[in-house]
N, C-alpha and C positions, 0 to 999 in steps of 0.2 A: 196423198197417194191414192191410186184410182186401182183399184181390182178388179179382173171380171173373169171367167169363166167360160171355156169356148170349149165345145166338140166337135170333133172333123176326122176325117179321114186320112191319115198319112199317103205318100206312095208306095207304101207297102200295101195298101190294104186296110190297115187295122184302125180300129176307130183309136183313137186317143182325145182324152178330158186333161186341158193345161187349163191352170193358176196363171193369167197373164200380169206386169204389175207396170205401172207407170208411174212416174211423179216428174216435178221440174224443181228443182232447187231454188230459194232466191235471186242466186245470180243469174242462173241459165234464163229465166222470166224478166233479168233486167237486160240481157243482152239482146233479146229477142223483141223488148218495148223498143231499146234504141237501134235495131238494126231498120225499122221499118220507119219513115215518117208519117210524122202525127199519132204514134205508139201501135201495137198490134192491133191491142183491142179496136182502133176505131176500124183498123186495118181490115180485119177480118169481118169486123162487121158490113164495110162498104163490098165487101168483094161478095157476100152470102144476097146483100141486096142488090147487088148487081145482075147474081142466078149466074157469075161465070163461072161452070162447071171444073173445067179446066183447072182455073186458079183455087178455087175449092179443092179441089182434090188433091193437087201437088200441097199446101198451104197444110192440110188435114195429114199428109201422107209423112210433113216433113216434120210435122207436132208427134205423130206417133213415134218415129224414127229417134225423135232429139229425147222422148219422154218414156221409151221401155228402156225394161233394164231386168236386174236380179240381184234380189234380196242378200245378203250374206246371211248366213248360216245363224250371226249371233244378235242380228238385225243393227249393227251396227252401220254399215254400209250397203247404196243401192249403186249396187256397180254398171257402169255403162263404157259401151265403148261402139266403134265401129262396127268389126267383128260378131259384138253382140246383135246388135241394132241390123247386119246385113243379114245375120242368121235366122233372124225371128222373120223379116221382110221375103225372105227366099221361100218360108214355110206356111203350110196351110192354115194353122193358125193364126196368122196376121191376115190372110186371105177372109176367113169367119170373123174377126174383129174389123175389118173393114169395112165389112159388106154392113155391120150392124152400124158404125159411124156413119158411113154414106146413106142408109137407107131409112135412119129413125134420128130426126134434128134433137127429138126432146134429150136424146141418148148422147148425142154426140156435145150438148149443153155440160150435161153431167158428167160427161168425159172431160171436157175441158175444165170445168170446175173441180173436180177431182184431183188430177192433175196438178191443181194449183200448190203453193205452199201458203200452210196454213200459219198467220200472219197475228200474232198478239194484239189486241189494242193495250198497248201499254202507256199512262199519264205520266210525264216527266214534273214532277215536282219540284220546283226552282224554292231554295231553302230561302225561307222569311228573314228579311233584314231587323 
């Protein structure tokens, strides 16, 4: 899970300090390896050395989108949904966290690593004959 902390100005006026949270589930990171070919990773990495802005930024905008959410209460669940995901995207908020993804790679690294799920190395021990 990736947290960060943004202040901004609402359209009211008033500053406000949000807790923003992201994460991607196992599956969500395997649907996303197989929607692209030859998997995300290389995926993203051709289009950052390509310098296509464009696809950079849709790419980054669609990772933010698929990967906020909000915590439940008993941390049992991080809930997502459209809804959520169009509410945060409409708000100054995601406006300050953007502007930090787009404008610092070493930040937007540890966003995406962040992000990730955090994956065991677990040895499967095949029992001795």
């Amino acid at each position: 899970m990736f947290k960060d902390t943004v202040t901004y100005e609402d359209y009211n006026g008033n500053m406000r300090t949000e807790t923003l949270y992201f994460n991607l589930s196992r599956a969500e990171v395997i649907q996303m390896e197989m929607s692209v070919n030859g998997g995300l990773g290389s995926f993203l990495e051709n289009i950052v050395k390509s310098e296509d802005m464009p696809a950079i930024v849709e790419q980054f905008t669609k990772i933010i989108k698929m990967s906020y959410g909000v915590k439940s209460d008993d941390g049992k669940r991080f809930i997502k949904s459209d809804e959520i995901s169009e509410t945060f995207v409409q708000s100054e908020a995601f406006s300050e966290f953007f502007i930090k993804i787009i404008s610092d790679e070493n930040y937007a690294a540890k966003f995406v690593n962040g992000i990730m799920p955090k994956v065991e190395n677990r040895q499967t021990v095949a029992p001795s004959s």
